[in-house]
C-alpha positions as CSV (number, residue, x, y, z in Angstrom):
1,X,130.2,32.8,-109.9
2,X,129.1,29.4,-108.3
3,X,125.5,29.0,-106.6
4,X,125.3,27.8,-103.4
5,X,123.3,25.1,-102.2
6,X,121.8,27.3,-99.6
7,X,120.8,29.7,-102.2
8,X,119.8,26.7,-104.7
9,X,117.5,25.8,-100.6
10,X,116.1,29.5,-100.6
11,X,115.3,29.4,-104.7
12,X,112.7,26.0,-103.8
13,X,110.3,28.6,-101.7
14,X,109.3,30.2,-104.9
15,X,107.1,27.4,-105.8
16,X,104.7,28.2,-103.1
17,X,105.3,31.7,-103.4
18,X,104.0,32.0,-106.8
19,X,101.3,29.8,-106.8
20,X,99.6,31.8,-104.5
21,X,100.1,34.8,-106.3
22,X,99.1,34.5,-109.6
23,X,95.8,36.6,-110.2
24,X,93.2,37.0,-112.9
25,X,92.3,39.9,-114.6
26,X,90.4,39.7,-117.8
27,X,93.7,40.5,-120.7
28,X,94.9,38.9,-123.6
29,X,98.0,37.2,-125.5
30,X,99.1,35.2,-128.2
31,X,102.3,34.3,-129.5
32,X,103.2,35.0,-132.9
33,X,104.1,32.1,-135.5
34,X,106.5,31.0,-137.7
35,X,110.1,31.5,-138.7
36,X,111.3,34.9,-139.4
37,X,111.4,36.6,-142.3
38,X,114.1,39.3,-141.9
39,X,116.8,36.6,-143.8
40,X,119.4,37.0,-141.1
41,X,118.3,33.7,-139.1
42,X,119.0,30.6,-140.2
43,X,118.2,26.6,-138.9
44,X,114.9,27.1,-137.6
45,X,112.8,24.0,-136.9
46,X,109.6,23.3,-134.7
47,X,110.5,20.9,-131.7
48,X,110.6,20.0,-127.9
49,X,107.3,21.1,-126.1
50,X,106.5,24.4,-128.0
51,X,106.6,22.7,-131.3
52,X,102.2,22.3,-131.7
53,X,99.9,25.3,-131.7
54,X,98.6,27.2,-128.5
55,X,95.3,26.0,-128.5
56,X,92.9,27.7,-129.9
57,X,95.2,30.8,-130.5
58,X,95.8,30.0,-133.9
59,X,99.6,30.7,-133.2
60,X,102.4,28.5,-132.9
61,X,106.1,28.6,-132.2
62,X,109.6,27.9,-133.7
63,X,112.7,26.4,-132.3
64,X,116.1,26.5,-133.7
65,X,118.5,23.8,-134.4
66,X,121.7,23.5,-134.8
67,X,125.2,22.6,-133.9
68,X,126.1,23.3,-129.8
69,X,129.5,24.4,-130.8
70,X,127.8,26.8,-133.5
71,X,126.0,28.8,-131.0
72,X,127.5,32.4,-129.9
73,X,129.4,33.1,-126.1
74,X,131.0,35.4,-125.0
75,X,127.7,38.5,-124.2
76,X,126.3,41.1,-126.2
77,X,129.7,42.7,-127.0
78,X,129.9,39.7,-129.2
79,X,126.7,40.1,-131.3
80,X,126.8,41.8,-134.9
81,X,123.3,40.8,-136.3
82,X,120.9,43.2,-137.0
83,X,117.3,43.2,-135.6
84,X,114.7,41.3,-137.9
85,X,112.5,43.2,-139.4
86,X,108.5,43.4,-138.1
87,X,107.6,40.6,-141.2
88,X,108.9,38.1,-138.1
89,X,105.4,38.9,-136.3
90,X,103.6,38.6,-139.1
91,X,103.6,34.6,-140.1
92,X,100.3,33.9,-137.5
93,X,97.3,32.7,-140.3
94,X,95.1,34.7,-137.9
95,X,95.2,37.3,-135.4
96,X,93.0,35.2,-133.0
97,X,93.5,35.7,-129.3
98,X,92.4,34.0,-125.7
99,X,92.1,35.0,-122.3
100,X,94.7,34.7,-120.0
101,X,95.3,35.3,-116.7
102,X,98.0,37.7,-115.6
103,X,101.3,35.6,-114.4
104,X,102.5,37.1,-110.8
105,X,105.3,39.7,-111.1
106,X,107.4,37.5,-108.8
107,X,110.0,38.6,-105.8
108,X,112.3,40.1,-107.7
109,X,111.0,43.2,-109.4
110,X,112.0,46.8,-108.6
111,X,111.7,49.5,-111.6
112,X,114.5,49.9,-113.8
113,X,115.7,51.9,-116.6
114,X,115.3,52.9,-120.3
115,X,117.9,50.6,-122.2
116,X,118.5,48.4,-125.1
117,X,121.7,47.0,-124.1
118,X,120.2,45.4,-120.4
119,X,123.4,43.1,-120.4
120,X,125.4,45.5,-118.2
121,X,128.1,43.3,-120.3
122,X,127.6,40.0,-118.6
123,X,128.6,36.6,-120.2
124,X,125.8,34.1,-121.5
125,X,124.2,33.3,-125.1
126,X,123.3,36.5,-126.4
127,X,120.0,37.2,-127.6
128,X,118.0,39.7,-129.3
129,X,114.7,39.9,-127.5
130,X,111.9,41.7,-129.4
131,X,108.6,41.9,-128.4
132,X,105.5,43.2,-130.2
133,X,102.4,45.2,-128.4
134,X,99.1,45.2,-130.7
135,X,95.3,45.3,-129.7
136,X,92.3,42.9,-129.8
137,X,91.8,44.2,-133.7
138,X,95.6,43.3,-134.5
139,X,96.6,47.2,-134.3
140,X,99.8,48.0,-132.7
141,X,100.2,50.1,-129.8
142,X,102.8,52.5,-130.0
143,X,103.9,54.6,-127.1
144,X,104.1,52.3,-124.2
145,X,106.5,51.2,-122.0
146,X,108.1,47.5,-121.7
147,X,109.7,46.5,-119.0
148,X,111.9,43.2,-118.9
149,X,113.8,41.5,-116.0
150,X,115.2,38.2,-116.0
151,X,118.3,36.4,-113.8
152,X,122.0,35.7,-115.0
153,X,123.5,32.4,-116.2
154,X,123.3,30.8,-113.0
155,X,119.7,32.0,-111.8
156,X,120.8,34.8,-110.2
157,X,119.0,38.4,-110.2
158,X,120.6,41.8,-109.8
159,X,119.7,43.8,-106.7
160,X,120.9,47.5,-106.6
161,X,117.7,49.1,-106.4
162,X,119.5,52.9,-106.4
163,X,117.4,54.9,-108.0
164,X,114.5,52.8,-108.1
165,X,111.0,53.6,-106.6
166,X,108.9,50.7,-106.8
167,X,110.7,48.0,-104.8
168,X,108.4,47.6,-102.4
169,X,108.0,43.7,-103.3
170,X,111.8,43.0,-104.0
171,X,113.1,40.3,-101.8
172,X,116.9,40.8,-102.1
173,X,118.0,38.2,-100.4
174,X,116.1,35.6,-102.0
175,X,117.0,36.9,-105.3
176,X,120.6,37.9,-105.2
177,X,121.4,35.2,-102.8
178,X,123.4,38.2,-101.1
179,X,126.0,37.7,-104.0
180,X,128.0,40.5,-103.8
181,X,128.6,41.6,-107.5
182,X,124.5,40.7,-107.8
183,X,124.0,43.6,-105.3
184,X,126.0,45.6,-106.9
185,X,124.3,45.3,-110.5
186,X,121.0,45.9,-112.4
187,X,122.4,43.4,-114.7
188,X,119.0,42.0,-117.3
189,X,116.4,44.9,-116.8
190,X,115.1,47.1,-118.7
191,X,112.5,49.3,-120.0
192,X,111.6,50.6,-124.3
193,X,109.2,52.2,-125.6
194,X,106.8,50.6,-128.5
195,X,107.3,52.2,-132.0
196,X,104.6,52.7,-134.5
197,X,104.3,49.1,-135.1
198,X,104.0,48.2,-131.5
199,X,107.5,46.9,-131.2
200,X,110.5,46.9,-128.6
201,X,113.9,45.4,-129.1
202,X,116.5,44.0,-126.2
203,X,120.0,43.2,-126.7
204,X,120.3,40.6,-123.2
205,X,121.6,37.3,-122.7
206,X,119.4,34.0,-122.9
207,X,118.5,33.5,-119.1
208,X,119.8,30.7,-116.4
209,X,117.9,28.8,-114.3
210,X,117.1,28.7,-110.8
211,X,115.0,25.7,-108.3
212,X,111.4,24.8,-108.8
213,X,111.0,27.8,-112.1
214,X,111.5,26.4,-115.9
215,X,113.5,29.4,-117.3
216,X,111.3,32.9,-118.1
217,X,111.6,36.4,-118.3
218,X,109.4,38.3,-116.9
219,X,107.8,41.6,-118.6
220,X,105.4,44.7,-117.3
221,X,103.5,46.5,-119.8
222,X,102.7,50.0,-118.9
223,X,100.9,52.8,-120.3
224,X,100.6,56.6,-118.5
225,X,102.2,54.8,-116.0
226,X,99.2,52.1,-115.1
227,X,99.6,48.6,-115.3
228,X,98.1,46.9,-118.4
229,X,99.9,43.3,-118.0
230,X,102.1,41.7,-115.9
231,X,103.3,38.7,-117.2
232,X,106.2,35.8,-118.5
233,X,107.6,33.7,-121.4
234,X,109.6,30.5,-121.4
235,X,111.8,28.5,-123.7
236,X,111.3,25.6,-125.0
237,X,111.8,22.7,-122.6
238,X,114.3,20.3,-125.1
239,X,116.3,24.3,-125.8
240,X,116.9,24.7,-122.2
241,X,118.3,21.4,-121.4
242,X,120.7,21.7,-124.7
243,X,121.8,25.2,-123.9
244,X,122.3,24.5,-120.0
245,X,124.0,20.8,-121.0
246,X,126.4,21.9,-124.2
247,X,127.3,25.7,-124.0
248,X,130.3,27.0,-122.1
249,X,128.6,29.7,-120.7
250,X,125.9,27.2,-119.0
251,X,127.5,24.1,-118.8
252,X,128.7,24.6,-115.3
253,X,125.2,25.1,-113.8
254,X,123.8,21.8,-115.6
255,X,120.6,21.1,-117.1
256,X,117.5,22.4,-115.0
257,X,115.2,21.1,-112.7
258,X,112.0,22.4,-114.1
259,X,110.3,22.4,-117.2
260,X,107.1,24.0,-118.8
261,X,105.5,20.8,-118.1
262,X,105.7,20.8,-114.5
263,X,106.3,24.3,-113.5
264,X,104.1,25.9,-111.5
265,X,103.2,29.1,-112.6
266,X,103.1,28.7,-116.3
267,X,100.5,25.5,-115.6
268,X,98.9,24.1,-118.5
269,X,98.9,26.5,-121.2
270,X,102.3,26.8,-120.6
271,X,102.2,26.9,-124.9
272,X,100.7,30.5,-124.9
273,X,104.1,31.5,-123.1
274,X,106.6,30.1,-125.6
275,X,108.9,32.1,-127.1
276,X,109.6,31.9,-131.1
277,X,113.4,31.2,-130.9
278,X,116.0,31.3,-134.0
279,X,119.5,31.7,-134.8
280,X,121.2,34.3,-135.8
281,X,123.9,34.3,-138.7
282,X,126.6,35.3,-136.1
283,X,125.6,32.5,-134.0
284,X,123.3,34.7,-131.4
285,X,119.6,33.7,-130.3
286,X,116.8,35.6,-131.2
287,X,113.8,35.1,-129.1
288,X,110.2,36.7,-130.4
289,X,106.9,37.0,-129.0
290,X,103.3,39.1,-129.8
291,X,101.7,40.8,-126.8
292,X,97.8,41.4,-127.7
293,X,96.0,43.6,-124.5
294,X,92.6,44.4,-124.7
């Protein structure tokens, strides 16, 4: 599907709209360091704006490289790695954290459901998304609920809401850009459970881009049903633009017109919100973060 530039006119208003909502509640997060250790990834190097330390985290980041035309298409249908092992969160020389603000849940949230294939077969890189939940001490949380949501290869969310009932702040037509098969979807959401070691795995596609936002995915973590953190991660900035510039899924939509360094929401730290990114054997992304809550 082609966005619009009326939709591309209604995407700019989330600047303002998420500057003002951004709230700060006393939580914490760190990313975890280094490459993985699981042996299935391969071509990992540090680079582009997430390639130093988040500061005073003790953490830092990893970027792959490699060859545009080496990089998997085609959806999760396509994947055939296996999920790393927990050794990839363990590379951090400490476990120190900061404080952090909670990032705003955004316009385009409305509950979804327990999955760990949140594709709804869509096209795009795919990606293995695992996130890790621990404490302040470094112990992990098990039992508690992830929820992801992020837009499609052109920077466009899903919108069928059946079934959901939290969607009091979706705004559908921003979001969907009343795209039919968008409205029709619940295409890149989803919600796991942590295991014993804290952890939750996603089998999605790496997201598109939209006006005014550097690429993210948003995430909720929950426990007895009460919010603990409501937050985002980003890419890479020098990732994005050769992803959106080279791949065939992306190309179309060109490269984006935000980055971690001037997006609004993300603001300075923007470091503490980098993914760890590597690639796969079969060619697929694998993108890895730590979640610490007090």
């Amino acid at each position: 599907m082609t966005q619009s530039t009326e939709f591309n006119t209604r995407r700019k208003t989330l600047k303002s709209i998420a500057s003002l909502a951004v709230a700060t509640p006393v939580i914490m997060l760190t990313g975890c360091g280094g490459s993985g250790g699981s042996g299935t990834t391969t071509n990992t190097s540090s680079g582009g704006s997430s390639s130093s330390g988040s500061s005073g985290s003790g953490s830092s980041t990893t970027t792959p490289t490699a060859d545009n035309g080496s990089w998997l298409s085609g959806g999760t249908d396509s994947m055939t790695a296996d999920f790393p092992a927990d050794s990839i969160f363990e590379n951090s020389s400490t476990c120190s954290v900061e404080l952090t603000g909670q990032q705003t849940e955004g316009p385009c949230y409305f509950d979804s459901d327990y999955l760990d294939d949140i594709s709804e077969g869509q096209t795009g890189l795919p990606m293995q998304l695992c996130l890790q939940l621990i404490d302040a001490q470094c112990n992990p949380l098990s039992g508690y609920e992830i929820e992801v949501w992020h837009c499609d290869v052109v920077g466009i969310y899903s919108g069928d809401t059946t079934g959901s009932s939290d969607t009091n702040g979706f705004n559908s037509s921003f979001c969907t850009g009343n795209d039919s098969e968008a409205l029709q979807a619940r295409w890149f959401r989803g919600i796991a459970v942590t295991d014993s070691s804290g952890r939750v795995n996603f089998k999605t596609c790496f997201p598109g881009w939209y006006a005014s936002r550097a690429i993210h995915i948003h995430f909720r973590v929950k426990n007895n049903n009460n919010d603990e953190l409501i937050s985002q991660f980003g890419f890479d900035d020098d990732f994005c633009t050769d992803i959106c510039t080279s791949h065939s899924d992306y190309i179309n939509h060109g490269a984006p017109d935000t980055y971690l360094t001037n997006d609004t929401v993300f603001g300075s730290d923007y470091n503490e919100y980098v993914f760890n990114l590597e690639q796969n054997d079969d060619g697929s992304l694998l993108a890895y973060k730590r979640i610490i809550i007090s």
